[in-house]
C-alpha positions in Angstrom: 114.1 105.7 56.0 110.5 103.9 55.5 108.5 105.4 58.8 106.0 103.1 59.0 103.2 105.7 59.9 99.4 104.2 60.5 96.8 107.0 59.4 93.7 106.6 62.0 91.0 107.7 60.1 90.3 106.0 56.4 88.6 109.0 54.6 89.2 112.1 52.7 92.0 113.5 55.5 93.7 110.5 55.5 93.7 110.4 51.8 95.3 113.8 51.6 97.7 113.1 54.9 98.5 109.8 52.9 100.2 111.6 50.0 101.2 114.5 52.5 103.6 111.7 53.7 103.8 109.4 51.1 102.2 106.0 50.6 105.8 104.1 51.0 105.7 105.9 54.6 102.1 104.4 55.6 101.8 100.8 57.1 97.7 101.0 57.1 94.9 102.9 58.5 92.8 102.6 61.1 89.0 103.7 62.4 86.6 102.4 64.2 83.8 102.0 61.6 83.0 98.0 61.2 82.4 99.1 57.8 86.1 99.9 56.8 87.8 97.2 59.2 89.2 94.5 57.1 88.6 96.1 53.8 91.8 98.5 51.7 91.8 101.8 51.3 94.0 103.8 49.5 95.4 100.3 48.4 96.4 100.2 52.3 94.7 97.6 55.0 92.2 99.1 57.6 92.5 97.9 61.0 90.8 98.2 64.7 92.6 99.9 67.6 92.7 95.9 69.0 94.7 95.3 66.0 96.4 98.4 66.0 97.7 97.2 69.5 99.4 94.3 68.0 101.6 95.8 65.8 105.1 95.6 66.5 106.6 97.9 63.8 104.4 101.0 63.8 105.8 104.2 63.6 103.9 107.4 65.0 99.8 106.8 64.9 98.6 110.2 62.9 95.1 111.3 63.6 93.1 112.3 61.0 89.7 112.3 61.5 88.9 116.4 62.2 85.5 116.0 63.7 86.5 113.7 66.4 90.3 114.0 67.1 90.3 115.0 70.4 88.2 112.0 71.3 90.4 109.3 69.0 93.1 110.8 71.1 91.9 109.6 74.5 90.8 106.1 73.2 94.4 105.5 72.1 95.5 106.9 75.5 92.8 104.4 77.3 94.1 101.5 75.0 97.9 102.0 76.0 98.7 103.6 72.6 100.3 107.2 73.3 102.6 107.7 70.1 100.0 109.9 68.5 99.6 113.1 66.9 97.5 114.9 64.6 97.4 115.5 61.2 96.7 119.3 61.3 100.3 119.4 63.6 102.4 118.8 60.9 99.8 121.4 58.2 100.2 123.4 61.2 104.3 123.7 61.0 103.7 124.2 57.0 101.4 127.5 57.8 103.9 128.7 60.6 106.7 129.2 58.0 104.4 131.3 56.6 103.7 133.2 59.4 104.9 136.7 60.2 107.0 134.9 62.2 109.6 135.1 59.4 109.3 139.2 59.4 111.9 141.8 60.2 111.5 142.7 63.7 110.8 139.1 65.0 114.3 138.1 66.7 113.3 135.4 69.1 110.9 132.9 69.5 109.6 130.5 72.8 107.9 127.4 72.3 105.3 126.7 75.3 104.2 123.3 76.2 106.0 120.3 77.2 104.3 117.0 77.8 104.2 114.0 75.4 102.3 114.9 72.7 104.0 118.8 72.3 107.1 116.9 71.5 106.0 116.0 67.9 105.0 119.5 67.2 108.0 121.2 68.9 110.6 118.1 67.1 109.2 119.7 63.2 109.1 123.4 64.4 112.8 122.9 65.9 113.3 121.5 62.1 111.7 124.0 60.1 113.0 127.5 59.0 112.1 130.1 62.1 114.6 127.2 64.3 117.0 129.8 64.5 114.7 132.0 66.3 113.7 129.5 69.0 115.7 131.1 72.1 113.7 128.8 74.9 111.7 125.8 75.2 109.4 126.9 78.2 106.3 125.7 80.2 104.2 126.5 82.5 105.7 127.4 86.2 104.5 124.3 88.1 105.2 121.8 85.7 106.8 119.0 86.8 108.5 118.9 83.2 110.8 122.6 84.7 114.7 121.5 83.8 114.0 118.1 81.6 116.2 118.5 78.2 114.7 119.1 74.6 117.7 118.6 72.1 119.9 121.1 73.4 117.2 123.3 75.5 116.5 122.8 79.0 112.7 123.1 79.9 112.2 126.8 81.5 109.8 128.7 83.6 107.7 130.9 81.2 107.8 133.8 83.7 111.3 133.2 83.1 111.2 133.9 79.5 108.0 136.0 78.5 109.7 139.1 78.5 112.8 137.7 76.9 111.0 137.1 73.6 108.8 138.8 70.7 106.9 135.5 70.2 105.5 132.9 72.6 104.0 129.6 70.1 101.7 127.4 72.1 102.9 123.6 71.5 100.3 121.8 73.5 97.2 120.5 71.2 95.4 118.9 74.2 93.7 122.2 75.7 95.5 124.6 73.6 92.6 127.1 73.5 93.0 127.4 77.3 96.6 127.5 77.6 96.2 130.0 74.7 93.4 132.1 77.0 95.5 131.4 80.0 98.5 133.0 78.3 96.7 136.3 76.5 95.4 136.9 79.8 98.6 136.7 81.5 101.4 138.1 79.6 99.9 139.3 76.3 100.9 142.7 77.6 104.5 141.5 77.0 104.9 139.8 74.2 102.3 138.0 71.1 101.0 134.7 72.1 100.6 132.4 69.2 98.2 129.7 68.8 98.2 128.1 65.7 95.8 125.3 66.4 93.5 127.9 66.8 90.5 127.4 64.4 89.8 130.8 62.1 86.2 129.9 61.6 83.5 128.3 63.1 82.8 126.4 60.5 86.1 124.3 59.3 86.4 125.3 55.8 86.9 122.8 53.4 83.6 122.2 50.5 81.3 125.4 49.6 78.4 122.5 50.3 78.3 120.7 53.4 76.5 117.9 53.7 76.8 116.0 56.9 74.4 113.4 56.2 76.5 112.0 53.7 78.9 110.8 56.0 78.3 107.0 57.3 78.1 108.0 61.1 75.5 111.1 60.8 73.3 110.6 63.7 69.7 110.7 61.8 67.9 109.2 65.4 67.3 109.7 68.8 69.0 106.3 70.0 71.9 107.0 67.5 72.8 110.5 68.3 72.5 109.4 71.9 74.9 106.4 71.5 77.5 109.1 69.3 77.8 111.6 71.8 77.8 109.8 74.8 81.0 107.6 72.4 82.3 111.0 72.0 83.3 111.4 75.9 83.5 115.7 75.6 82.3 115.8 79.5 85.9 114.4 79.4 87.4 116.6 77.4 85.2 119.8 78.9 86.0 118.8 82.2 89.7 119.5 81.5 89.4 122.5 79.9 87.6 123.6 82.5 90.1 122.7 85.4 92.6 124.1 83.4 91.3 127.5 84.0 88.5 127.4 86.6 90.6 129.3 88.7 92.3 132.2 86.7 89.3 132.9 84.0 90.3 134.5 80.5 88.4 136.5 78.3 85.7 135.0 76.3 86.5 133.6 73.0 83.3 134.4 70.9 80.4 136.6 71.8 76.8 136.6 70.0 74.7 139.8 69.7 71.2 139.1 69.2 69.9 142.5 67.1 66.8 141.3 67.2 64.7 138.4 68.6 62.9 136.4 65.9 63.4 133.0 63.4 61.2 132.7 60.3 62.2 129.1 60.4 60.2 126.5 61.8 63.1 123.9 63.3 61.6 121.4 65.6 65.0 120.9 67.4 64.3 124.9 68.5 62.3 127.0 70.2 63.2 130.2 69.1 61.2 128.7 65.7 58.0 130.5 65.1 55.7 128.1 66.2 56.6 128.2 69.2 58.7 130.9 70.2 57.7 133.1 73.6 59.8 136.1 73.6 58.3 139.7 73.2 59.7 140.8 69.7 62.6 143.3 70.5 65.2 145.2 68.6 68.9 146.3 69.8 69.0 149.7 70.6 71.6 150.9 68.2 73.6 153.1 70.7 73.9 149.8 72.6 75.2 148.1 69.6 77.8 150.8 69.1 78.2 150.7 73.1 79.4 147.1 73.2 81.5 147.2 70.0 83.5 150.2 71.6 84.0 148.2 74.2 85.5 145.2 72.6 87.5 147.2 70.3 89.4 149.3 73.3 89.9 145.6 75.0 91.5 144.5 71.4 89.0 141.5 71.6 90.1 139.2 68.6 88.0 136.4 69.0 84.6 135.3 67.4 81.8 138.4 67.0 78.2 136.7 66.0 75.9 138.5 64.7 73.4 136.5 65.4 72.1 133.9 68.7 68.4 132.2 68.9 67.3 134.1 65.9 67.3 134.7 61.7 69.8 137.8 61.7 68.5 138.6 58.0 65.0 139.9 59.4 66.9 142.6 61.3 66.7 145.5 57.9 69.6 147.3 59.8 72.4 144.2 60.0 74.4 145.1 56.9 74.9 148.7 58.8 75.6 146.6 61.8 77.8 144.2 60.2 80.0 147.7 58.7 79.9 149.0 61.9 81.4 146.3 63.6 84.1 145.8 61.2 85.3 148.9 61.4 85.0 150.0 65.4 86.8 146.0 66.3 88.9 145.4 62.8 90.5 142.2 65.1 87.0 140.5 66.0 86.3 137.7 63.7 83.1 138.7 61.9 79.9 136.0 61.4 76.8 135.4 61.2 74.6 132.4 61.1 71.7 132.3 58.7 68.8 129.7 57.6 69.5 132.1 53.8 65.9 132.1 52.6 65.8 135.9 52.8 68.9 136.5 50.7 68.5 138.4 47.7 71.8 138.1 45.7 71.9 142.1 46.2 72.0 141.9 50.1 74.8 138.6 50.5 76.8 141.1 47.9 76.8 143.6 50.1 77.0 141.9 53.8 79.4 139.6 52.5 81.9 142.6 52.4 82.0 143.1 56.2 81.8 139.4 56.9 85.0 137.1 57.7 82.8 134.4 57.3 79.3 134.1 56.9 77.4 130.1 57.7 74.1 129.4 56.0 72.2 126.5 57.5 69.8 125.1 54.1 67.1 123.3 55.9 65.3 121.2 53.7 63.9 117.5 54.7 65.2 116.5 51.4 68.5 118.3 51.3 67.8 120.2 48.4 69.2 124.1 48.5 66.7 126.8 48.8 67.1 129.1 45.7 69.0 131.8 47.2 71.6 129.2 48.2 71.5 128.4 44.8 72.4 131.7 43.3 75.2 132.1 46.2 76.9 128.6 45.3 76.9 129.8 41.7 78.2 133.6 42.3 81.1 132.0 45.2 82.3 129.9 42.6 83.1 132.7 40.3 84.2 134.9 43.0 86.9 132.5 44.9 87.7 135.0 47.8 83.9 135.4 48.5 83.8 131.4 48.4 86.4 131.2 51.0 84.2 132.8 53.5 81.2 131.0 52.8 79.9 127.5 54.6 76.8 126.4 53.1 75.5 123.4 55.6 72.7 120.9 54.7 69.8 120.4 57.3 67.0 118.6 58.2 64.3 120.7 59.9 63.7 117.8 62.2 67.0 116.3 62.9 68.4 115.3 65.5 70.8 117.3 67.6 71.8 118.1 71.7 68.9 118.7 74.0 69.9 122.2 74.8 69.2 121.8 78.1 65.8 120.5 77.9 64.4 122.9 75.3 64.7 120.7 72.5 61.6 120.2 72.2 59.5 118.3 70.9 61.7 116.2 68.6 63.8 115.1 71.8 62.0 112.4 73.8 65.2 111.3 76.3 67.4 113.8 78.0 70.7 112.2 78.9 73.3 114.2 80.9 76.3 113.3 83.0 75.7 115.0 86.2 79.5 115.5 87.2 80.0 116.6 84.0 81.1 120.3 84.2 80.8 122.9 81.1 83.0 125.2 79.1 80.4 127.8 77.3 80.6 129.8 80.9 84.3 130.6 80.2 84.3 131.0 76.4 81.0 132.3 75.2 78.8 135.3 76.6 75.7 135.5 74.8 73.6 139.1 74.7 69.8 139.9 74.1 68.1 142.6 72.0 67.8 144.2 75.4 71.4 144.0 76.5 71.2 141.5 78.9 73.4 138.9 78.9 71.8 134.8 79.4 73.4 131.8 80.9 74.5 130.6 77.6 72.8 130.3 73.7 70.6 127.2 75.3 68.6 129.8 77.3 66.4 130.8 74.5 64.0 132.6 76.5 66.5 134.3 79.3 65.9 132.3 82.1 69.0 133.9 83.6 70.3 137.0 83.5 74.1 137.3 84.2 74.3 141.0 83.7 72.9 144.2 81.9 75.3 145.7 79.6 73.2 148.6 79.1 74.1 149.7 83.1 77.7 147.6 82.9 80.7 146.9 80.8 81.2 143.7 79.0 84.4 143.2 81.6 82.1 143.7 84.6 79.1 141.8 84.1 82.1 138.4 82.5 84.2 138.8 85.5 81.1 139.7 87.7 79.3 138.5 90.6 76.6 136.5 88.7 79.1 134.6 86.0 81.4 133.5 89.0 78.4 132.1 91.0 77.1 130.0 87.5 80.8 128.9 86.9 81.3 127.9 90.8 77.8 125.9 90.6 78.9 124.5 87.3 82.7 123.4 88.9 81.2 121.0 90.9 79.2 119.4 88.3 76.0 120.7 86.3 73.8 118.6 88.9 74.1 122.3 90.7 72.6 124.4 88.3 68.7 123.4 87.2 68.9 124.6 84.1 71.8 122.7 82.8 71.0 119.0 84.9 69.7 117.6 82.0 72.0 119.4 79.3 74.1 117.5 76.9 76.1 120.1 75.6 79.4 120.2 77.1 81.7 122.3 74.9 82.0 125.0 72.9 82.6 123.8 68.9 85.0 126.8 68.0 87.8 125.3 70.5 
């Protein structure tokens, strides 16, 4: 049966998602660049959301555009158009089959979410192999979706079921990294919670190379990258993470350890760069290092562990040790670090490239040319495939355009734009640590305006869940007009989520 599919997003994902379902399944695409409405792609018409509106025979809408699905998403919500789902949903069901899910030992399974758009993800899991396992289709306790029918389930509790099954798999893609958190926290005591939206690297891995400015809507000015974000509505999207769980706060998804405070670059957009940087040069005591790795091992902390904040990691001589260290002491951490590369020797990415689950390297050049160290990586990653894998090579401009960081930006940002009931998510997924142990408001406060705790006196539990986080995170609740450093910030969301 034809489905009549329309692919929103005419570019390289929709290309793939187009032979992912067939061509004779896709009616047309659809985006919002002026530059692709009315012209083929893929031998298929490209259409507006006005037009997409109009159509009488359309099948699902699958979103394709990565970089701004989440926003896509609520413009088809705003426009009346709420058969939608994602591209990476249905990849998503392909990796799960692959899963351990299919191991000995793994008897039953609950699927957990229930609202409109969970449907199309639950419909292809209840379809795929691990079916058999599914025992409950469950939700959270105050949902008003609690005894609705799914096929032949009927829409439980999960307090209910958590202890009923080996596996809980989040369904919801709206928020999923806080129904995930919300969940770990809960009842990961009990059983595994599974997210497998979850992103495994910062960087989405796709080319060795990126280069963003290739791409037709790369803000390269102030008015344009202005007109973008605000487009991109994430105070919308922050603001419901954030209610979500404002009230029971999970762990932190990534922390950064700064080993020691200095850039060699010269970035306008920062001002950590040496120009104009402020800070007293300071290393990371080592037993501190070892102190807060400890820590997140015994709290089997299986998020995102940066090497690196507001600095060049690489001018540390002691990060390879530090990088072997940490993946040994907390094996379930995903390992990075985030580099401008010009002090790579091939000899020292060899050997920090072991310890590393991924390793970004941001090549500023005006003219987007790679520096000659990226240049000897790109060629040794392409003859060492499973090194390649871990590696993001990005293209930057030292002088382009990016969020005002609350006002530090400086000086290549003239306008600061911020929403002021905008609220933030950083304060409930990120802590952010300084040579000296202290821990800042966020990766924005370069210079450590704020101090939210001192892990050299306090645990990394105590000072998250302490008395200085809550009063930021109440401030920041009702709206970032509260806190002065973050009135002016545009930066509402973490990128990992």
């Amino acid at each position: 049966m034809r489905r009549n599919y329309v692919l929103f997003g005419a570019g390289k994902i929709g290309k793939e998602a187009l032979l992912y379902f067939g061509a004779d399944n896709i009616l047309c695409f659809a985006d919002n660049d002026n530059n692709k409405i009315g012209s083929e792609y893929c031998e298929k018409p490209v259409i507006s959301v006005d037009e997409l509106r109009k159509l009488k025979d359309s099948g699902a809408i699958i979103i394709t555009n990565y970089m701004n699905k989440i926003e896509i998403a609520m413009q088809l919500k705003d426009s009346g158009l709420t058969n939608y789902t994602f591209f990476d949903v249905h990849k998503t069901n392909d990796r799960l089959r692959n899963y351990k899910l299919g191991a000995k030992g793994i008897k039953s399974i609950a699927l957990y979410g229930s609202n409109e758009l969970s449907m199309h993800f639950v419909d292809s899991i209840l379809q795929s192999e691990i079916s058999k396992k599914i025992k409950f289709i469950c939700s959270d306790g105050d949902s008003h979706q609690i005894g609705k029918k799914v096929q032949k389930y009927t829409i439980t509790s999960i307090r209910d079921v958590v202890n009923l099954v080996d596996v809980v798999i989040i369904a919801n893609y709206e928020n999923h990294m806080a129904e995930w958190s919300l969940l770990k926290k809960r009842y990961g005591d009990n059983t595994e919670i599974v997210n497998p939206f979850k992103q495994h690297a910062i960087i989405r891995k796709g080319e060795l190379v990126i280069n963003k400015y290739a791409e037709i809507n790369s803000a390269s000015t102030e008015a344009r990258f202005i007109t973008e974000n605000e487009k991109k509505n994430m105070w919308k999207i922050a603001n419901a993470y954030v209610e979500r769980v404002a009230h029971d706060v999970p762990l932190f998804e990534m922390i950064e350890l700064e080993t020691f405070n200095r850039c060699n670059g010269s970035c306008s957009f920062c001002s950590a760069n040496k120009n104009f940087d402020k800070r007293k040069p300071t290393y990371m005591n080592e037993m501190l290092f070892k102190k807060i790795i400890g820590e997140l091992s015994s709290m089997g902390f299986n998020g995102f562990l940066a090497l690196s904040l507001n600095n060049e990691p690489l001018l540390d001589k002691r990060i390879t040790e530090f990088a072997r260290y940490a993946k040994e002491n907390a094996a379930e951490a995903h390992l990075n670090i985030h580099t401008n590369g010009t002090l790579f020797t091939l000899e020292i990415f060899e050997e920090l490239i072991k310890y590393l689950d991924e390793i970004i390297i941001d090549n500023y050049d005006d003219d987007l040319t790679l520096h000659e160290p990226c240049i000897e990586i790109v060629e040794y990653a392409k003859k060492h495939p499973e090194i390649a894998k871990k590696v993001t090579i990005c293209l930057r401009k030292q002088n382009e355009i990016l969020n005002n960081r609350g006002g530090t930006s400086t000086p290549n940002r003239g306008k600061s734009t911020s929403i002021p009931d905008a609220k933030c998510t950083v304060v409930y997924q990120k802590m952010s640590v300084r040579p000296d142990g202290k821990v800042s408001l966020c990766c924005n406060d370069v210079y450590g305006n704020y101090t939210l705790g001192d892990l050299n006196y306090q645990t990394v539990s105590e000072v998250w869940y302490g008395e200085e986080y809550n009063k930021v995170r109440n401030a920041l609740l009702k709206g970032r007009e509260n806190m002065e450093a973050c009135k002016t910030c545009d930066v509402y969301e973490l990128a990992i989520n």
